[in-house]
N, C-alpha and C positions, 0 to 999 in steps of 0.2 A: 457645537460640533454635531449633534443629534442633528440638526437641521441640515446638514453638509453631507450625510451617509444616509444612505438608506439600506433598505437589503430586499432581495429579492427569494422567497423560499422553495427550492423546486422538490418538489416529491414528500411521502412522510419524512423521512429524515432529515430532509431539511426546513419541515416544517415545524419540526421539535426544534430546532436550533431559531431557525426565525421567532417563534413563539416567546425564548426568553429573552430576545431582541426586543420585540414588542414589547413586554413586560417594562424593559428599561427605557421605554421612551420613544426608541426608534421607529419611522416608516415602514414596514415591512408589507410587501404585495406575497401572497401565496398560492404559487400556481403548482397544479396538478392534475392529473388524468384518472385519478380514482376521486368522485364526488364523496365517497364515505373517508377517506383519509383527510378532507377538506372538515366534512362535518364532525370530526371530533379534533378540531381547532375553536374550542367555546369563547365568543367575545371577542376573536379575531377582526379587525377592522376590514380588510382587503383580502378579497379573496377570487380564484378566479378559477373554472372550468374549464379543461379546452374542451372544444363539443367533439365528440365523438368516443373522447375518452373513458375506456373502465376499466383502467388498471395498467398496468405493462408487466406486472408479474416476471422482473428482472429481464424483459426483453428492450434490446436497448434501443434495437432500431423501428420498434414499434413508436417507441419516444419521441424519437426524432423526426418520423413523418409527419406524428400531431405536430410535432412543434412546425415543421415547414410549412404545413397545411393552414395552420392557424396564428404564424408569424405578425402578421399586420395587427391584428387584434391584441395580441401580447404587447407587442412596441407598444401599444395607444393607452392600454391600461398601465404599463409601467409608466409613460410619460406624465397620467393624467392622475396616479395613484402614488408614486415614490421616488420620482425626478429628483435628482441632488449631483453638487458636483462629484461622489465617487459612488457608484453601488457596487456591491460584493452580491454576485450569486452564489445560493447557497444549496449545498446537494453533497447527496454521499456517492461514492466513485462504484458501489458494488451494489448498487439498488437498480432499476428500471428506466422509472420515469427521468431523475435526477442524473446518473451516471448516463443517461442516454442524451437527455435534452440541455444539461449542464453547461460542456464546452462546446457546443453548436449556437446555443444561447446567447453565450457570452462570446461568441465571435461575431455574432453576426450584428449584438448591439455595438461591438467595439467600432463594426464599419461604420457604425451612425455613427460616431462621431464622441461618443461615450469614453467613460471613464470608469473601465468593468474589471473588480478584481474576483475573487473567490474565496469563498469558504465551505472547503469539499472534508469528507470524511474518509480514511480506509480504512478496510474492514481488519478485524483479530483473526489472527491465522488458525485463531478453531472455527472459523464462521465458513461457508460450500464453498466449494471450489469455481461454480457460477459466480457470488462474489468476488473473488478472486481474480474470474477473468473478466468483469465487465471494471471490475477496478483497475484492472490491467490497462486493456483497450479504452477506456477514458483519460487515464493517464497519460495514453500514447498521444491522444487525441489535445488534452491541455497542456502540454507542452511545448505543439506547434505552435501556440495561437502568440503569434506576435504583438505588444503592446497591451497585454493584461498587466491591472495593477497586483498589489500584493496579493498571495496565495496561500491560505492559510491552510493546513492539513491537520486534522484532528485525527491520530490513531487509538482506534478502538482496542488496540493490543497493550494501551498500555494504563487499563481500568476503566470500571465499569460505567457505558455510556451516558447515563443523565449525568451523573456527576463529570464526566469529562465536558461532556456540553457546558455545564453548568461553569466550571472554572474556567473556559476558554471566554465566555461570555464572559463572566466578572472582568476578567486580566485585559479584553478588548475594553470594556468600555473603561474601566480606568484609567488606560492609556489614554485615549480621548479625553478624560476630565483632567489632567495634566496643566494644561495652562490656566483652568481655572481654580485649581486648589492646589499645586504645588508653584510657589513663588521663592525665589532666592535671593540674596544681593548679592551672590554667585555668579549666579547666571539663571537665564529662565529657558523656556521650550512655549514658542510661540503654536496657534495653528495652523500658521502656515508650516510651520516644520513638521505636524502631525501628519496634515495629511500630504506633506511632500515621504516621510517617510512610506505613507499608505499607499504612494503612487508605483513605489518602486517592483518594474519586473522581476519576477521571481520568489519563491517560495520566504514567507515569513512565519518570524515567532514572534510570541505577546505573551509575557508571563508579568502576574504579581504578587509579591511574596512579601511576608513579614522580614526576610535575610538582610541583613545588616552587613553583612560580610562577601566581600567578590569571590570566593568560593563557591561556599550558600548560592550566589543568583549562579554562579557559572552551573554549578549542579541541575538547579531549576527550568535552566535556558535545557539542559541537554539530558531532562531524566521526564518531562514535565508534559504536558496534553499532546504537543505538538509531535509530528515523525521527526527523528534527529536529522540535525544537520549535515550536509557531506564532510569530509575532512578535509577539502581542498582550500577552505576558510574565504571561499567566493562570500564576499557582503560590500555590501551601497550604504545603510546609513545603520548607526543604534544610537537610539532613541531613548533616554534613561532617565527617571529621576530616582535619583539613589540616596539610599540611607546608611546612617553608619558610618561604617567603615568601607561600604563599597567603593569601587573605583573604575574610571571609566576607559583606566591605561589595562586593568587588570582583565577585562571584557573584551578589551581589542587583543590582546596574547591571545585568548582562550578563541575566539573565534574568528580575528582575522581583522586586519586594518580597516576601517569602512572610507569609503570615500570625504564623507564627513558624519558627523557626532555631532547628537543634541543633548545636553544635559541640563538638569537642575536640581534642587537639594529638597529632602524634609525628613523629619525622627520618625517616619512611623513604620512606610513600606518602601519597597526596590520595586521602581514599575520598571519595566522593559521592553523595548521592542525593536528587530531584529531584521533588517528588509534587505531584497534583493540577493538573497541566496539560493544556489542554486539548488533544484529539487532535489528529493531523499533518491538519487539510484540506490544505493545498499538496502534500503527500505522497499524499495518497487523489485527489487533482485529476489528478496526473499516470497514477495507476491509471486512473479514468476517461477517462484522454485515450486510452489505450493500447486501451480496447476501442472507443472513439469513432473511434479512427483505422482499424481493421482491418477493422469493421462491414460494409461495402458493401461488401469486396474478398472475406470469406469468404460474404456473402451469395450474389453473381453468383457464386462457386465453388461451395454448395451450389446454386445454380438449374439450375447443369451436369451437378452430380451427378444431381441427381431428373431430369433427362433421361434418364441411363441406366436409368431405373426406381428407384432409391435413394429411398425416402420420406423417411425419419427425418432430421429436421434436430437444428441448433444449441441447446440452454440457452440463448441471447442473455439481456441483462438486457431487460424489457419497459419500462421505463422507465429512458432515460439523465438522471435528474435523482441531482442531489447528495445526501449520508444523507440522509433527515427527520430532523426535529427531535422532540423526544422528546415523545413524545405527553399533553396535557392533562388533569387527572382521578385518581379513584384509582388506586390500584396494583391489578390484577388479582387477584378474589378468591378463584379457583380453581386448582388445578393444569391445568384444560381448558382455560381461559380463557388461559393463560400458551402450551400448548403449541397452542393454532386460533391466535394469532399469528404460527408460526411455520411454520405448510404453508397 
């Protein structure tokens, strides 16, 4: 399966998360616009500059023009660096480079022809309110992008980052070693069902736990690295090899019938994983509260400032309305047309 995924790391933050990718085996190409956030990546195999780049310093759309500017060159190294049937780019939603160059990335490879999912981070509601809003307007922005594969969301709000990394990593590639170390006379979980599960549009979870019991995993599914799931129990496949006493009738109550169910058995751990649901709004609502709340308070501070003469104000969102809804019509038939929606 390592040979089937690769990943793509955009900016630091996703380049701490691709790192322990690499670690376990995986392809990982890692691109970014600050050269010193690259060079403290030690023994990194793939690594890659955009020229012109030094830094974006949480500007999103500074991102995005490297990225449009130096698109052809990106395509060529990821073909000739970490080509595989599914890659996940990987980026946090309240950073620069990443939350700017992220979902423009991954639309614009989807039009090639690709098989592009994600692993994005949101930020903890004590972290600025710039994160806040560029996690906002990125969100707005992966939402639309029709035909991405699974969407993985690591929230920072819910403990402390390496170690969230860290466990989201573990529980991902477990799931992948699946069909080679869990077997049943039950039933099995081939890879084709892995990465059929991995294909599916819409926000995923991947937990692995010692829980022996469909409580325990139901807790894990919805206390655990990932933003919790909506309550409308939108889901496409789960993916399980369960231990115990768990159960894979007890998993479809707690979040919702999937289209179909892969399972297979063994004594030690509950792997799990959760595809084709739909993204966290109550999760993204509270983002939005966070910059709704602080608005007027950082406003009347820069009105103070430009009294000392200080021009240059705030990125504020220009409209505090919820994502849009994924726009009507064909798919975009240009590479111009995909990248003027996005400055």
């Amino acid at each position: 399966m390592k040979d089937r995924i690769s990943f793509v790391a955009v900016g630091q933050a996703g380049g701490n998360i691709g790192r322990l990718f690499e670690q376990r085996g995986f392809s990982v190409l890692y691109i970014n616009t600050s050269q010193e956030d690259l060079d403290t990546l030690e023994n990194a195999k793939f690594k890659y500059h955009i020229p012109g780049g030094e830094g974006c310093n949480k500007d999103r759309h500074k991102a995005k023009q490297l990225i449009i500017d130096d698109f052809d060159n990106i395509a060529s190294e990821i073909d000739a660096k970490v080509r595989a049937e599914l890659t996940f780019v990987v980026f946090a939603s309240g950073g620069g480079t990443g939350s700017g160059a992220g979902p423009m990335l991954m639309d614009l490879l989807i039009d090639e022809g690709k098989h592009i999912g994600a692993v994005t981070v949101i930020p903890a509601p004590e972290e600025s309110v710039k994160s806040h809003i560029n996690a906002y307007e990125c969100f707005s922005e992966l939402t639309e992008i029709a035909g991405t594969a699974a969407c993985f969301i690591i929230d920072n709000g819910n403990g402390e980052k390496i170690c969230l990394n860290e466990t989201f990593v573990d529980a991902f590639t477990a799931f992948l070693e699946i069909p080679e170390k869990h077997r049943s006379i039950r039933g099995n979980i081939d890879r084709a069902e892995i990465l059929e599960t991995l294909k599916a549009h819409g926000m995923a979870v991947v937990v692995s736990s010692g829980a022996t019991e469909s409580a325990e995993v139901i807790q894990a599914l919805q206390s655990g690295v990932s933003a919790p799931a909506e309550a409308d129990r939108a889901v496409k496949y789960i993916a399980a090899s369960l231990a115990g006493n768990a159960r894979m009738m007890d998993l479809e109550k707690a979040v919702g019938v999937p289209i179909d169910n892969f399972q297979t058995f063994n004594g030690e751990e509950t792997i799990c994983c959760i595809s084709g649901l739909t993204y966290p709004q109550t999760r993204l609502d509270a983002v939005y509260e966070k910059v709704s709340e602080n608005r007027e308070l950082i406003r009347k501070n820069l009105a103070a400032t430009r009294e000392t003469g200080l021009k240059k104000g705030v990125n504020f969102l220009e409209e505090m309305d919820p994502p849009r809804k994924k726009p009507e019509g064909k798919k975009p038939q240009s590479r111009r047309d995909i990248m003027s929606r996005y400055l």
